[in-house]
Residue, then its C-alpha position, 0 to 999 in steps of 0.5 A: x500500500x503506497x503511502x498515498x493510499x494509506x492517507x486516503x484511507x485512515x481515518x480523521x483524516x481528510x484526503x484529496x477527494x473531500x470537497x472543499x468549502x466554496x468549490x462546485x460538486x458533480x450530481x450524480x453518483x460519482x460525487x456521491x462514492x468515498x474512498x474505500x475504507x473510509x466511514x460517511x462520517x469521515x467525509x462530513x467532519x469539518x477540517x480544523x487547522x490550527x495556524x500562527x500568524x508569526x510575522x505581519x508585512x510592514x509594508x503590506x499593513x502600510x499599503x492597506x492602511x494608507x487606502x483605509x484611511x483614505x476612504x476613512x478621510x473621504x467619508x469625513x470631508x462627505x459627511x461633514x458636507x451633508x450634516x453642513x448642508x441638513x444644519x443649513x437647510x434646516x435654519x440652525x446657523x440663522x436661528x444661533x445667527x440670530x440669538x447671538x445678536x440678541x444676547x450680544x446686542x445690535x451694536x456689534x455685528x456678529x455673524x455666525x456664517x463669517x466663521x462657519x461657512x461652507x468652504x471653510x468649514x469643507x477646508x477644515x475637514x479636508x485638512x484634518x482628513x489629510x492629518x488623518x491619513x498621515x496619522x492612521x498610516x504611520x500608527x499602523x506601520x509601527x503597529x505592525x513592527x511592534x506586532x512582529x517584534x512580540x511575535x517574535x517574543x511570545x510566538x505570535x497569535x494562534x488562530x484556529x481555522x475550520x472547513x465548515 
């Protein structure tokens, strides 16, 4: 018996002929037949490998943290544009506008929209979303140096994966 054929045919383990998760099956009975020697059971118990995950990818983390934080920054500068323009459309910076020329007095002209318009307010955003880019990139590169240097220490993280 050939060392192939004792794998295929112990059982617990899982041989070639398992379908795998994801992978199109024939109907029929040729799909249906296992090998021989080998219970039904064997064929439905799930896979489960056990794996540690020993080094991270400095610059694979910084590639995929620097297009992150760029959607991140977009999703700012978007969000800060509908929430200024639902804050305008529904009367709010008039109605402060207006208390503060109440509390204030007419003798000094104060206005809210002088500090809060909307090109300001879009530059600001913009801004903070660049800061953010440079920030959540950089934090993730020394994240994942430092990642590699526990892992070095401890062993890494140990995850288990499962064929189910």
């Amino acid at each position: 018996m050939s060392p192939a054929e004792r794998t295929a045919s112990s059982p617990g383990t899982t041989g070639a002929r398992t379908p795998r998760a994801g992978t199109a099956t024939q109907a029929g009975p040729a799909a249906q037949s296992r090998p021989a020697g080998r219970p039904a059971a064997a064929v439905d118990v799930p896979r489960r490998v056990r794996l540690t995950l020993a080094r991270v990818d400095p610059w694979s983390v910084t590639k995929l943290s620097f297009l992150l934080s760029v959607a991140v920054g977009i999703a700012l500068v978007v969000a800060t544009a509908v929430v200024w323009s639902v804050l305008d459309g529904m009367g709010v910076f008039t109605d402060v506008n207006g208390l503060l020329r109440d509390v204030v007095g007419g003798e000094v002209d104060v206005n809210l929209l002088d500090y809060l318009a909307f090109g300001k307010v879009l530059s600001l955003a913009t801004v903070i979303a660049v800061v953010d880019v440079v920030l959540l990139t950089a934090l993730s590169t020394i994240v994942a140096f430092l990642y590699n240097v526990s892992a070095a220490l401890v062993g890494g993280l140990h995850v288990t994966l499962s064929d189910d």
